[in-house]
N, CA, C and O atoms as CSV, one atom per row, in Angstrom:
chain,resi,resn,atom,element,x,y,z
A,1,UNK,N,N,-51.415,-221.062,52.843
A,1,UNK,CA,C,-52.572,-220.222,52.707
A,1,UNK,C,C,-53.246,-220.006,54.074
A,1,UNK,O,O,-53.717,-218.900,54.339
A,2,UNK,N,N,-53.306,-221.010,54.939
A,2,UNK,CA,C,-53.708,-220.809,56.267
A,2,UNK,C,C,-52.972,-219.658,57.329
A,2,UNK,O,O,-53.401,-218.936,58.229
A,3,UNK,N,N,-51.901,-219.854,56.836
A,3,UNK,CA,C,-51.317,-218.458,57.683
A,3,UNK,C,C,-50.937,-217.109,57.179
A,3,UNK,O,O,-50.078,-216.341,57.612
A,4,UNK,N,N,-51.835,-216.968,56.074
A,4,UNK,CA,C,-51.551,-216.045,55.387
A,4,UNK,C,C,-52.690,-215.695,55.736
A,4,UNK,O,O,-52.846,-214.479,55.625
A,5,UNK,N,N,-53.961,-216.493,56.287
A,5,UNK,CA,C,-55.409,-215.560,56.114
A,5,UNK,C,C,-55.563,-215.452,57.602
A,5,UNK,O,O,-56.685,-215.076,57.941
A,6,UNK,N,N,-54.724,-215.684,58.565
A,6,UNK,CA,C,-54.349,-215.651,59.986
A,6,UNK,C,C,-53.758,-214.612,60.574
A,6,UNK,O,O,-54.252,-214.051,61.552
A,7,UNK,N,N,-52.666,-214.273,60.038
A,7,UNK,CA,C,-51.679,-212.968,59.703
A,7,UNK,C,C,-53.098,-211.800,59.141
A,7,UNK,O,O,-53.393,-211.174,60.159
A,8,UNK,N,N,-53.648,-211.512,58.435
A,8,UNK,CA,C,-54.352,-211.493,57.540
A,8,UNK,C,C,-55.221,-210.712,58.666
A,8,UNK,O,O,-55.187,-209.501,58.886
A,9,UNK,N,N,-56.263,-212.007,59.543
A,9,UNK,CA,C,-57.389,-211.551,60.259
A,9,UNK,C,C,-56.256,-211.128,61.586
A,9,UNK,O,O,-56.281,-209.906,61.439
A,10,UNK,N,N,-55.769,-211.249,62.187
A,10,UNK,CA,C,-54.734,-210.576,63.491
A,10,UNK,C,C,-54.125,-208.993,63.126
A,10,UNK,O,O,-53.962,-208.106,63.964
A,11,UNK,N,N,-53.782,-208.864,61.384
A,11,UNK,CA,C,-53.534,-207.670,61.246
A,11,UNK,C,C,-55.026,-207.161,61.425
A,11,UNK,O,O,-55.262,-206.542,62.463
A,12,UNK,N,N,-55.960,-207.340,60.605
A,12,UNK,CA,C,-57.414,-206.807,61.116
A,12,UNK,C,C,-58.152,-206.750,62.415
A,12,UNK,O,O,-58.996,-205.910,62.730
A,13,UNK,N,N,-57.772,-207.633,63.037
A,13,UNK,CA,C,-58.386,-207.158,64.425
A,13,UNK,C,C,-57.359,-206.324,65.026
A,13,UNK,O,O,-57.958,-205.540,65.763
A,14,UNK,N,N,-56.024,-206.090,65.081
A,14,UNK,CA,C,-55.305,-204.596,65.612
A,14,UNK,C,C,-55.745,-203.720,64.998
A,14,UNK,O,O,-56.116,-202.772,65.690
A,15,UNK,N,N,-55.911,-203.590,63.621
A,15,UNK,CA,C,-56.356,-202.594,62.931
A,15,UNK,C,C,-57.885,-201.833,63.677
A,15,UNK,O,O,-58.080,-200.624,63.801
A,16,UNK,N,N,-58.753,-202.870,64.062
A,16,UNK,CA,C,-60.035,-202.536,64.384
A,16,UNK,C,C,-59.535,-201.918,65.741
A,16,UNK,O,O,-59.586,-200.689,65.795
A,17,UNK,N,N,-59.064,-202.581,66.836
A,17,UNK,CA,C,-58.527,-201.605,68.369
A,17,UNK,C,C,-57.509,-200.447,67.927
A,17,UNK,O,O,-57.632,-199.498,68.701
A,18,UNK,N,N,-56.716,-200.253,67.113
A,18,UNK,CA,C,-56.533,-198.906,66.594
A,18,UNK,C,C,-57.042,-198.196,66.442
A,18,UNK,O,O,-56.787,-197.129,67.001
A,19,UNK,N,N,-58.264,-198.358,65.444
A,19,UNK,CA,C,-59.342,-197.436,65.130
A,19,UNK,C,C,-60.273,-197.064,65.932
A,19,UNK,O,O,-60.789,-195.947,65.975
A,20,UNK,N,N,-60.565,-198.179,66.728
A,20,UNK,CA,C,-61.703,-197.677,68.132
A,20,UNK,C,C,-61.039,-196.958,69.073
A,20,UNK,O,O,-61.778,-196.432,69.905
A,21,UNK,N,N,-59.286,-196.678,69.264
A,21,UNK,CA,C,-58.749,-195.788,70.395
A,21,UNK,C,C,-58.322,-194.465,69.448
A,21,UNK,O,O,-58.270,-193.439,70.127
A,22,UNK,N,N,-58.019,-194.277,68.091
A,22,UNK,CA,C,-58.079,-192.848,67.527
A,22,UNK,C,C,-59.781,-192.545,67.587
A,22,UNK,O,O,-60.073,-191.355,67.714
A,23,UNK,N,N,-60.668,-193.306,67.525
A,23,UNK,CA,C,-61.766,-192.466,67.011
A,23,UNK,C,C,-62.508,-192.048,68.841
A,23,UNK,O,O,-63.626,-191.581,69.057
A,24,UNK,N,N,-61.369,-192.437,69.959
A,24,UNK,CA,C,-62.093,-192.411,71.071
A,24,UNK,C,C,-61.487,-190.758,71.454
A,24,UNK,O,O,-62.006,-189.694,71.789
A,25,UNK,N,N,-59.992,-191.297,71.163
A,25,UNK,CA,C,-59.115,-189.473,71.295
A,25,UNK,C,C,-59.685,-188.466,70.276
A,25,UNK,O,O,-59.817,-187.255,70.453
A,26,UNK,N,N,-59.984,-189.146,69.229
A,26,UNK,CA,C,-60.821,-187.979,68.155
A,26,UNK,C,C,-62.086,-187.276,69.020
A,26,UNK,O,O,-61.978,-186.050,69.021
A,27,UNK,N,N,-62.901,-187.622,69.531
A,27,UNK,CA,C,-64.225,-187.523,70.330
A,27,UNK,C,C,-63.759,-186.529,71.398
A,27,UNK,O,O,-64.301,-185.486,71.763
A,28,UNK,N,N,-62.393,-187.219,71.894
A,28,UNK,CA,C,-62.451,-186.376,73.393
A,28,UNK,C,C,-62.154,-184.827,73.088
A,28,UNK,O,O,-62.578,-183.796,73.611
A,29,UNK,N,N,-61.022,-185.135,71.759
A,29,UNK,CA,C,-60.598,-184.054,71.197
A,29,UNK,C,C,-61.662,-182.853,70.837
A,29,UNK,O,O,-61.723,-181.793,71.460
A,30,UNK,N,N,-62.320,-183.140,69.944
A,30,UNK,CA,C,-63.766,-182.593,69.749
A,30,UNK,C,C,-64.625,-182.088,70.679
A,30,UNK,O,O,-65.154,-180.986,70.532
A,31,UNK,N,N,-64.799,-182.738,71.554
A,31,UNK,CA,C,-65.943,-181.917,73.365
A,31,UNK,C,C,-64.904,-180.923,73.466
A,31,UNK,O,O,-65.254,-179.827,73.905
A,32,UNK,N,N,-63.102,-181.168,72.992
A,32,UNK,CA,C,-62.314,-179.952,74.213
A,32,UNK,C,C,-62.453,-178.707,72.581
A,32,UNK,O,O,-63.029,-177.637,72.778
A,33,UNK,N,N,-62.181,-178.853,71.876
A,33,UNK,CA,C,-62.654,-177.315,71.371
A,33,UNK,C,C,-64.040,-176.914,71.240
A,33,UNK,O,O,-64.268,-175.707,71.154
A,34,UNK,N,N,-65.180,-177.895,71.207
A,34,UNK,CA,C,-66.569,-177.308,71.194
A,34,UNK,C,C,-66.865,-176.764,72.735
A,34,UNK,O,O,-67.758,-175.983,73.065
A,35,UNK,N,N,-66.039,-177.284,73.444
A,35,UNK,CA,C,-66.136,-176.383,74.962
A,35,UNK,C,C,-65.024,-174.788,74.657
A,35,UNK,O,O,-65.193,-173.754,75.305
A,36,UNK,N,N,-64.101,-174.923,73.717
A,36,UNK,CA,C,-63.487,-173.771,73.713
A,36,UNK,C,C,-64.044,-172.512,73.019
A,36,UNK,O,O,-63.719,-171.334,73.167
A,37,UNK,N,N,-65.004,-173.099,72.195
A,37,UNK,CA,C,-65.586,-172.574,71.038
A,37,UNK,C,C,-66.551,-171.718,72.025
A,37,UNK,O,O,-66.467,-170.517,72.280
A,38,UNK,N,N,-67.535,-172.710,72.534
A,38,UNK,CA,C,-68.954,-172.481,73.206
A,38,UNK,C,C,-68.076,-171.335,74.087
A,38,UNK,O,O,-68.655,-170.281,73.822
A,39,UNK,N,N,-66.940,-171.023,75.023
A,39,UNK,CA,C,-66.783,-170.238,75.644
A,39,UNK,C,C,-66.502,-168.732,74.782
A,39,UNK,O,O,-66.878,-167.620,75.151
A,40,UNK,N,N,-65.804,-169.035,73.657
A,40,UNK,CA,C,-65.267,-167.759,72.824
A,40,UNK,C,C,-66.316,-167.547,72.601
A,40,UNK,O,O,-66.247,-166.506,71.948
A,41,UNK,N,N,-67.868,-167.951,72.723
A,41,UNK,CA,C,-69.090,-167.228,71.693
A,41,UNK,C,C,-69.331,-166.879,72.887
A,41,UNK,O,O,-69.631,-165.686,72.936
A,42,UNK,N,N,-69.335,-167.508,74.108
A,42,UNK,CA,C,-69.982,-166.976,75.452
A,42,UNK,C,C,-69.300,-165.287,75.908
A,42,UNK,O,O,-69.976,-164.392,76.417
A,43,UNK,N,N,-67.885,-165.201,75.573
A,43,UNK,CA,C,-67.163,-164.373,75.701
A,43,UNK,C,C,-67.430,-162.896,74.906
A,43,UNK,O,O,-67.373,-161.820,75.502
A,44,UNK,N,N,-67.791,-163.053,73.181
A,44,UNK,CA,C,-68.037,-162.343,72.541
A,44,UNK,C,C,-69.328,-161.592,72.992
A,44,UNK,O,O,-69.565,-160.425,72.683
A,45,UNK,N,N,-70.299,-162.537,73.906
A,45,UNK,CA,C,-71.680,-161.705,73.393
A,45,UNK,C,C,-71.405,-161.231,74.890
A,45,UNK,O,O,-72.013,-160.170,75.032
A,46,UNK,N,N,-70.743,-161.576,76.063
A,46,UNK,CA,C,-70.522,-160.620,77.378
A,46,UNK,C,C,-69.843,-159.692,77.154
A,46,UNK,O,O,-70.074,-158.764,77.928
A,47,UNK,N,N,-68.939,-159.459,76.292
A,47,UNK,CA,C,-68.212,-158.170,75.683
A,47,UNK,C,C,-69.090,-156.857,75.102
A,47,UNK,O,O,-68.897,-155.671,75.369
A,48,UNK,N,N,-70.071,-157.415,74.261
A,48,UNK,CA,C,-71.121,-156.263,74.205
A,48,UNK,C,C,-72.149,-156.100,75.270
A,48,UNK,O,O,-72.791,-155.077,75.034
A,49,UNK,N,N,-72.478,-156.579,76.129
A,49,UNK,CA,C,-73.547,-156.621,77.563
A,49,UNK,C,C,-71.871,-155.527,77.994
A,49,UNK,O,O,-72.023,-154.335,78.262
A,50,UNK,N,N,-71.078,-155.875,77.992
A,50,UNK,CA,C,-70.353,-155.268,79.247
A,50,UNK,C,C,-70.132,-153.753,78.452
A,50,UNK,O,O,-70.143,-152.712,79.109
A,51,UNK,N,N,-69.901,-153.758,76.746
A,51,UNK,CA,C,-69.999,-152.593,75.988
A,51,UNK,C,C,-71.065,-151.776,76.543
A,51,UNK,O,O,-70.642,-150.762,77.098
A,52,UNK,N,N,-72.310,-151.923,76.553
A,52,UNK,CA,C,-73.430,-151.249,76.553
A,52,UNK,C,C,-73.586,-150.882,77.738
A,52,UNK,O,O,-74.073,-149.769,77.934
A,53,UNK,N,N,-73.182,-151.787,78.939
A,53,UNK,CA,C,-73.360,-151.240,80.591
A,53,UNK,C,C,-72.856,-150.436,80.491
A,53,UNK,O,O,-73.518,-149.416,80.682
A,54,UNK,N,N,-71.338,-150.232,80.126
A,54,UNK,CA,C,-70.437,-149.427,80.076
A,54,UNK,C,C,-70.824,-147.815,79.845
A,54,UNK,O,O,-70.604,-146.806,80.515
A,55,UNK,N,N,-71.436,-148.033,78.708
A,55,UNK,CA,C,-71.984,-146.694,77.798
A,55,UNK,C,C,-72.807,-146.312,78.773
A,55,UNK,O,O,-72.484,-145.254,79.314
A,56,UNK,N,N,-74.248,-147.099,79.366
A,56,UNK,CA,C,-75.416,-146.620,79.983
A,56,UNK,C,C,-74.553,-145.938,81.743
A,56,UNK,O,O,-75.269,-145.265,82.485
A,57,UNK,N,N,-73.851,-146.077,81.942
A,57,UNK,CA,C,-73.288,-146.017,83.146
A,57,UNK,C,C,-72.557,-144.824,82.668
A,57,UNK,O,O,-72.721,-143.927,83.495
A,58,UNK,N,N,-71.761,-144.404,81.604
A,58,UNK,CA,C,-71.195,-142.975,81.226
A,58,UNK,C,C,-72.465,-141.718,81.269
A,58,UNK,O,O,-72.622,-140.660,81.878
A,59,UNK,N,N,-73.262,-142.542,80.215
A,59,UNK,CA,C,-74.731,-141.475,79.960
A,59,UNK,C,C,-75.008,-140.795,81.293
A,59,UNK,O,O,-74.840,-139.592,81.493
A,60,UNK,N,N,-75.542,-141.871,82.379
A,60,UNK,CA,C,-75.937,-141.196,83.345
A,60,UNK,C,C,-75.585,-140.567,84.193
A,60,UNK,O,O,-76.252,-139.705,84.764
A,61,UNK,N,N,-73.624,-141.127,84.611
A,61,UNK,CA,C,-72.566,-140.027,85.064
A,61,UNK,C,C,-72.687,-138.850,84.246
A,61,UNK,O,O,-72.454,-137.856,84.933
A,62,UNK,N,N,-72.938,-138.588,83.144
A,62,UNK,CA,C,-72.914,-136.919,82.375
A,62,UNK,C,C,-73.636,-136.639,82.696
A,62,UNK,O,O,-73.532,-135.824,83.613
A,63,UNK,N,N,-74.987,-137.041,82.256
A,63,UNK,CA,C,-76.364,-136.463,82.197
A,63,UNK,C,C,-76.782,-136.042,83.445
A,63,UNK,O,O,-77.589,-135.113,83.475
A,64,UNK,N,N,-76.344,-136.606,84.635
A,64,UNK,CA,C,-76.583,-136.090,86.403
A,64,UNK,C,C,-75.975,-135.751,86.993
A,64,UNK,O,O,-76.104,-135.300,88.131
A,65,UNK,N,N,-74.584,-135.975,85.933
A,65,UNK,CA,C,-73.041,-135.577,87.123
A,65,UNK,C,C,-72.698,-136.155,88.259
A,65,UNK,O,O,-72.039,-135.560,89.111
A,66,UNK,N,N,-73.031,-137.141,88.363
A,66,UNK,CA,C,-72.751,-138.122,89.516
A,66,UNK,C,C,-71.020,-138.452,89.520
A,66,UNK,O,O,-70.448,-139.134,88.670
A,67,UNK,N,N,-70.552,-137.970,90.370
A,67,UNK,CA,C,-69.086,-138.086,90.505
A,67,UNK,C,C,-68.507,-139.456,90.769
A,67,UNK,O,O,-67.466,-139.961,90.350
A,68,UNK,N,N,-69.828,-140.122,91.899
A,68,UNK,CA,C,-69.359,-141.443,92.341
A,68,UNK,C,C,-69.528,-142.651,91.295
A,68,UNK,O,O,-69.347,-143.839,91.561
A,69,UNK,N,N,-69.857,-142.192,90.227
A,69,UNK,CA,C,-69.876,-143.481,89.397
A,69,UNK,C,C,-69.077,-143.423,88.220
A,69,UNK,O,O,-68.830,-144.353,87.453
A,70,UNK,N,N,-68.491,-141.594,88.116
A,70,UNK,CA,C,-67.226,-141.241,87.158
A,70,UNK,C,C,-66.165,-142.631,88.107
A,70,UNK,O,O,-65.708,-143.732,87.803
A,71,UNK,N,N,-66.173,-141.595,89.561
A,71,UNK,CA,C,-64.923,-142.391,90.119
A,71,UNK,C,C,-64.846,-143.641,89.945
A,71,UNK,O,O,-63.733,-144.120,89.731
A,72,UNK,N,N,-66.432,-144.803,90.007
A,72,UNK,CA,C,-66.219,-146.040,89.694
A,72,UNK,C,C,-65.779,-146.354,88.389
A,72,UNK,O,O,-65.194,-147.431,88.274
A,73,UNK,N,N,-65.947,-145.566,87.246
A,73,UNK,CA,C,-65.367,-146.318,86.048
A,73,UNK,C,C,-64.073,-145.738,85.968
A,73,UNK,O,O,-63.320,-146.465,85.320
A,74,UNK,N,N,-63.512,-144.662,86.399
A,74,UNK,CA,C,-62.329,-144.617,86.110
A,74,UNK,C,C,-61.554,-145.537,87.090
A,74,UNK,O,O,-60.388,-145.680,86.723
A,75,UNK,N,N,-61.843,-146.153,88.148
A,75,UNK,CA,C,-60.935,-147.192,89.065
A,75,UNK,C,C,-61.270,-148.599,88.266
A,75,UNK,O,O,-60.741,-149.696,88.446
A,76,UNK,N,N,-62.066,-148.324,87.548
A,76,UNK,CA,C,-62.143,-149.557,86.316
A,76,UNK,C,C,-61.399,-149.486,85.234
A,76,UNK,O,O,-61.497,-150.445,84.468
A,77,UNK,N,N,-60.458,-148.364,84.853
A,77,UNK,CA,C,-59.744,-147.746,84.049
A,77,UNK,C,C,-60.699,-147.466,82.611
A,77,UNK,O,O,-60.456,-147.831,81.461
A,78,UNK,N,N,-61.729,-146.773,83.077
A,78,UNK,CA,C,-62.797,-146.314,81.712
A,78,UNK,C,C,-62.700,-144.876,81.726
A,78,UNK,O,O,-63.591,-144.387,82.421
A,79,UNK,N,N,-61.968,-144.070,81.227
A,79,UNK,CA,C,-62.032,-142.497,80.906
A,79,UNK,C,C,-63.389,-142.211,80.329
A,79,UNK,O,O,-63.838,-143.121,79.633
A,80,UNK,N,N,-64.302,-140.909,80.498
A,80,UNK,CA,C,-65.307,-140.915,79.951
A,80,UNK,C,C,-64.332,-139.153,78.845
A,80,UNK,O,O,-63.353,-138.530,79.257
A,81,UNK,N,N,-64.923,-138.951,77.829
A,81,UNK,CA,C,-64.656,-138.117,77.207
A,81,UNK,C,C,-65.732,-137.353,76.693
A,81,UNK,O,O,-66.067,-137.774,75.586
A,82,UNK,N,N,-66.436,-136.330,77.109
A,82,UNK,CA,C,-67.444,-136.002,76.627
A,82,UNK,C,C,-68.081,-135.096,75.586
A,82,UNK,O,O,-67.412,-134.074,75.743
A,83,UNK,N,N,-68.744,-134.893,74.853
A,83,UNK,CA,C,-68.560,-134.098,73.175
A,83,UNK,C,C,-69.765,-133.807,73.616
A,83,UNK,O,O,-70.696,-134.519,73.993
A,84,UNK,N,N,-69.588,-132.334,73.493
A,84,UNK,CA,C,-70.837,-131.263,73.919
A,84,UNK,C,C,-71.610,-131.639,72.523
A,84,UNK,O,O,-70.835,-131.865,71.593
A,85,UNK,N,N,-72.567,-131.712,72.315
A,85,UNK,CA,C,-74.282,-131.557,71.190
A,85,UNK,C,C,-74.188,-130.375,70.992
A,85,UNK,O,O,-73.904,-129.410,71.702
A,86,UNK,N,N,-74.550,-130.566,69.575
A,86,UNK,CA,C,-74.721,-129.025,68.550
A,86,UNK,C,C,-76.372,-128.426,69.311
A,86,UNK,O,O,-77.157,-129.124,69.952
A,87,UNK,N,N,-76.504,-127.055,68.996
A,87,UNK,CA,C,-78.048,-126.577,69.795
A,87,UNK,C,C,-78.345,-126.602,71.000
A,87,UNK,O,O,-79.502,-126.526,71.413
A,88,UNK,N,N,-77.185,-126.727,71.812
A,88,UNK,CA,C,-77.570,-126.415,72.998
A,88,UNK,C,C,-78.311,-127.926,73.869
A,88,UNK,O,O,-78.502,-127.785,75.077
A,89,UNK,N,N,-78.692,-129.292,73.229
A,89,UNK,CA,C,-78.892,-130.592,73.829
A,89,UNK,C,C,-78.054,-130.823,74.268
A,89,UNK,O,O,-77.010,-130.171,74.282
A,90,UNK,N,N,-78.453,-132.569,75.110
A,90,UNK,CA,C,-77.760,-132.648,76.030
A,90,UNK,C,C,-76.098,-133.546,75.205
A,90,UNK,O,O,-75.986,-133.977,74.057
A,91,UNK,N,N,-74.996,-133.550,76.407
A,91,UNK,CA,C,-73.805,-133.948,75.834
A,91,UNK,C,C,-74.146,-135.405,75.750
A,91,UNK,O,O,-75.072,-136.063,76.224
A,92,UNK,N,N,-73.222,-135.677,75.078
A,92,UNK,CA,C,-72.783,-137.108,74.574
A,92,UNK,C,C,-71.475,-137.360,75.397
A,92,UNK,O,O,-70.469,-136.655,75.313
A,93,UNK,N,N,-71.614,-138.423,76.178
A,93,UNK,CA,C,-70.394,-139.231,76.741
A,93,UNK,C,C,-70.306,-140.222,75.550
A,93,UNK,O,O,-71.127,-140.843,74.874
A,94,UNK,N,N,-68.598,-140.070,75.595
A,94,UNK,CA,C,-67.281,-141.872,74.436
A,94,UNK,C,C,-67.090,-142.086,76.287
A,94,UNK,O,O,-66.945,-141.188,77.117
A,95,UNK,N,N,-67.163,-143.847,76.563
A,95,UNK,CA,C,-66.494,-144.442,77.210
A,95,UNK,C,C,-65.338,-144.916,76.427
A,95,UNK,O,O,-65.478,-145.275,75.258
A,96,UNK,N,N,-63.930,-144.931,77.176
A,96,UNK,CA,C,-62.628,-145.524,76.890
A,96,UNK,C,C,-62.505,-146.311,78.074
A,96,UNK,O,O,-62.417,-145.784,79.183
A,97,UNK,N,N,-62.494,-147.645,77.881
A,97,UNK,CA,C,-62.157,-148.623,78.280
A,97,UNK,C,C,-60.697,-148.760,78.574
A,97,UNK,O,O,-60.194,-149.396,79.500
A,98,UNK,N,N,-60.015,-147.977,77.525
A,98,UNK,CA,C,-58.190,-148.218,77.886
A,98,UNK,C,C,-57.869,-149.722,77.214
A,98,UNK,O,O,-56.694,-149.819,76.861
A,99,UNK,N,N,-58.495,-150.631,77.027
A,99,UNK,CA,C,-58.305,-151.903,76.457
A,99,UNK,C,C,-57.846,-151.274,75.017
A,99,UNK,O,O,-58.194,-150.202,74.520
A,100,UNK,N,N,-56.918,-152.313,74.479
A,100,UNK,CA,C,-56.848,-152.454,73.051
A,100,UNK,C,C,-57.633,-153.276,72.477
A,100,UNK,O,O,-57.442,-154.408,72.922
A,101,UNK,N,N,-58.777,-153.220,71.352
A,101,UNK,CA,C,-59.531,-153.492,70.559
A,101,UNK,C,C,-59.145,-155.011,69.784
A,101,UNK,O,O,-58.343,-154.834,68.868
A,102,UNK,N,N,-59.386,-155.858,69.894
A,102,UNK,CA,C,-58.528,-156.747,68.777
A,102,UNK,C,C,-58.920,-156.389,67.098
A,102,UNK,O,O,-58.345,-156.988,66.189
C-alpha cells in the first residue's frame, strides 16, 4: 500500500508540471492571436479611413480638375470614373482602387 500511494503522489506531481507547462503554452498561445486579432480590427477600420480619403481626394480632383492629384491616384492605381448628375449639378466621382474586394 505504501508504494502504491507513492506511485500515486509522483504520478500527481508530473501531472501538476504538465499542467503548469500546457497552461503556460496555452497563455502564450492566446497573447499571439489576440495580437492577430487586435491587428485584423486595426486593419479593417484603416481600410475605411483609407476608403473615404480615397473618395474625398476623387471629389476634389473632379470638382477643381486638379490633374496633379488625378495623376497621384492613378500612380496609386485608383481610376476615377465619373457619372455626370441629372440637372445640370455637380458630377459625381466612383474611385476604383483596382483591388479585389474580399
Amino acid at each position: 500500500m505504501y508504494w502504491v500511494s507513492v506511485v500515486l503522489g509522483a504520478v500527481t506531481v508530473v501531472l501538476v508540471i504538465v499542467n503548469f507547462f500546457l497552461l503556460s503554452n496555452n497563455q502564450s498561445i492566446q497573447a499571439q492571436v489576440n495580437q492577430r486579432q487586435q491587428f485584423i480590427n486595426q486593419s479593417a477600420q484603416l481600410s475605411r479611413v483609407s476608403d473615404f480619403l480615397i473618395r474625398a481626394l476623387a471629389t476634389e480632383a473632379v470638382s477643381k480638375n486638379d490633374d496633379k492629384v488625378r495623376d497621384m491616384l492613378s500612380q496609386q492605381g485608383i481610376t476615377l470614373n465619373v457619372t455626370p448628375a441629372p440637372n445640370g449639378s455637380a458630377a459625381t466621382p466612383a474611385a476604383n482602387s483596382g483591388k479585389k474586394q474580399p
